[in-house]
C-alpha positions in Angstrom: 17.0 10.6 39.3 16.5 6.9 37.6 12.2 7.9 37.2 13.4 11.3 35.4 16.2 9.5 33.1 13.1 6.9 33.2 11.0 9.3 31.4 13.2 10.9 29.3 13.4 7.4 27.7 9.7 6.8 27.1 9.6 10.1 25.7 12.2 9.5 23.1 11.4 6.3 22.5 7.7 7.2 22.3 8.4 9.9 19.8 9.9 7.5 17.6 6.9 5.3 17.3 5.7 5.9 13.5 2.2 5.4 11.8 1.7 2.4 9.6 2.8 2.9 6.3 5.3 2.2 3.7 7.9 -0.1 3.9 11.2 0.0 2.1 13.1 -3.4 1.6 16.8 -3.9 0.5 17.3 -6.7 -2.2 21.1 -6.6 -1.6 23.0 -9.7 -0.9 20.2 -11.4 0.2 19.2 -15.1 -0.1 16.7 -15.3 -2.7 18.8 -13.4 -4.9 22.3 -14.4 -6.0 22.1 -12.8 -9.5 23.9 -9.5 -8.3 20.8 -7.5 -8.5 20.9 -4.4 -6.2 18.1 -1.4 -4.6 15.1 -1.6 -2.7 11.2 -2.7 -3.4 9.0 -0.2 -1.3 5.6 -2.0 -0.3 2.2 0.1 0.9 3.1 -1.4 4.3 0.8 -4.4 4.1 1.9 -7.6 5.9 0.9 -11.2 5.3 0.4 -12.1 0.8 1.0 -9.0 -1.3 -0.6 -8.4 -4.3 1.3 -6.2 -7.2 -1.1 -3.6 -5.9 1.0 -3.7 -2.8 4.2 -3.2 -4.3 4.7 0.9 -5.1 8.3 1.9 -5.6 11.5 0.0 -6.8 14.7 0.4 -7.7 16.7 -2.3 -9.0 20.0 -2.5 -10.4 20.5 -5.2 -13.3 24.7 -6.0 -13.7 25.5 -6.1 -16.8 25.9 -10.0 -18.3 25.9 -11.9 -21.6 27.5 -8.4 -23.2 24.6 -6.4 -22.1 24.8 -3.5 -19.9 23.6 -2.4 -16.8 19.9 -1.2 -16.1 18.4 0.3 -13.3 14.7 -0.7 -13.5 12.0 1.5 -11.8 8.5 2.3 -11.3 8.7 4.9 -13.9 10.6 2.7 -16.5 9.0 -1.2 -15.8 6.1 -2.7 -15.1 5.6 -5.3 -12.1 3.6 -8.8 -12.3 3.2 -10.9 -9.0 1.6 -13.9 -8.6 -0.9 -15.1 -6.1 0.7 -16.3 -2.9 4.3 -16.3 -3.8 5.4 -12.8 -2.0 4.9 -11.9 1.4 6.3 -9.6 3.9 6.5 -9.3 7.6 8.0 -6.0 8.9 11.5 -6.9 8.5 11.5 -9.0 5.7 10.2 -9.7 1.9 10.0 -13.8 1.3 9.5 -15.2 -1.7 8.2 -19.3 -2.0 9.9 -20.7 -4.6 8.4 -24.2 -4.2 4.5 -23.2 -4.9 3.2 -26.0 -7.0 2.1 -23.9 -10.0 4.6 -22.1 -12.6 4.1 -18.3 -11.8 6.6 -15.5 -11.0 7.1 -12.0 -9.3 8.7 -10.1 -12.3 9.9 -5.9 -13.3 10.7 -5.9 -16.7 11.0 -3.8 -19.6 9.4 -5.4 -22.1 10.8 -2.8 -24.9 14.7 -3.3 -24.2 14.3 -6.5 -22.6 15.2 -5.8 -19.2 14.0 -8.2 -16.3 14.4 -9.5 -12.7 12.2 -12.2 -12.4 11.2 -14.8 -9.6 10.3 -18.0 -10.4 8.3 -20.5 -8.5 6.7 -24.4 -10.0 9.5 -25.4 -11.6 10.5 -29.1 -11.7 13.7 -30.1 -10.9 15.9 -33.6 -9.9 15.0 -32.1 -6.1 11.8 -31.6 -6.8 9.3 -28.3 -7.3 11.2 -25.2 -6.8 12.3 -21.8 -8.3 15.0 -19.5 -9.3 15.7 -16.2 -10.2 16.4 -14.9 -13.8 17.7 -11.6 -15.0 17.7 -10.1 -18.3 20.0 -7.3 -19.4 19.1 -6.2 -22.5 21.6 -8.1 -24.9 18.9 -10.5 -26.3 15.5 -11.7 -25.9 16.6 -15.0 -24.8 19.9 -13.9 -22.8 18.9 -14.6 -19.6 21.0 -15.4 -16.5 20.0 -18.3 -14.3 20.8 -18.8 -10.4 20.9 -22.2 -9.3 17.4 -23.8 -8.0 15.8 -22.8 -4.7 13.3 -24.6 -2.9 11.2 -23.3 -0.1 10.8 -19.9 0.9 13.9 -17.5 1.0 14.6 -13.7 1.8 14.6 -11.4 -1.4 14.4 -8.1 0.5 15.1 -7.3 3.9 14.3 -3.7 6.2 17.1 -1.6 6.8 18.5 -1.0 10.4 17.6 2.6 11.4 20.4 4.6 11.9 19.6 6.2 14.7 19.4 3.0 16.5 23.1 1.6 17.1 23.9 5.4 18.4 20.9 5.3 20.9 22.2 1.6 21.9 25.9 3.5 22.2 24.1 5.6 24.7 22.3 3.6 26.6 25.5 1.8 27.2 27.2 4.7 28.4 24.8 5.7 30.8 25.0 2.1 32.4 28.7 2.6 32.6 28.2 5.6 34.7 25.6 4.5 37.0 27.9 1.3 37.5 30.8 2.9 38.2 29.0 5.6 40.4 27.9 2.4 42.2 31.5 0.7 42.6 32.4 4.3 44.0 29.7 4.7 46.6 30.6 0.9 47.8 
């Protein structure tokens, strides 16, 4: 009985083993960005340094500020610019290093109605090199909102938990119950 349940398990679990390939990160609520911006970045599935060659899909959600309005910018409406070195990604997670020693940026903008999230990195501040991120939403060409500094590296983007997961977890928790309680009834 426990080999056949055994095998069931590998074959599920083997059947849910996917091909390298894209990955979709979540930009909501995550360290790195504290400007209210909300969607996903979709990479080609690299790990390691991306390039802007990397980065394929996006959706992201500018709230309105300064009397602008809110803007969704995407692949089909914006542009993307990344510097070398300052994004990289691990299969869970997008990082962003703020504290690289020369002024660049990962930026989506539209340039025409002045729409922008931006990452900064090389800035000087009292605490030393750092970063931070800027939005733009449309009111102005110089009405952009600030987040406090950031030094170091921090999270912009993170990988969604599967949903299938916490249900096959549920399961594999009730199974145990069983066999336990089988157990305690045998003894």
């Amino acid at each position: 009985m426990k080999s056949k349940l055994f095998g069931v398990l590998v074959c599920v679990a083997l059947l849910n083993v996917r091909p390298a390939g894209a990955t979709t990160y979540n930009v909501n609520n995550t360290p790195g960005n504290v400007l209210g911006v909300t969607g996903f970045i979709t990479t080609d599935g690299n790990t390691g340094f991306l390039s802007s060659g990397d980065i394929i899909d996006w959706s992201l959600t500018i709230p309105a500020t300064n009397g602008g309005t809110a803007f969704t910018l995407t692949n089909s409406n914006s542009s993307v610019a990344l510097g070398s070195n300052l994004l990289a990604a691990t299969s869970t997670m997008l990082s962003f290093n703020f504290s690289s020693p020369s002024l660049s940026s990962l930026s989506f903008q539209n340039a025409a109605l002045q729409y922008a999230v931006i990452w900064f990195s090389g800035i000087a501040f009292s605490g030393g090199v750092g970063g931070n991120q800027e939005i733009g939403d449309g009111s102005c060409s110089l009405c952009f909102a600030n987040s406090p500094p950031f030094f170091g590296t921090e999270i912009i983007g993170t990988v969604p938990l599967p949903a299938a997961l916490p249900l096959f977890a549920s399961g594999l928790g009730v199974l145990g119950l069983l066999a336990w309680r089988r157990k305690s009834a045998a003894a």
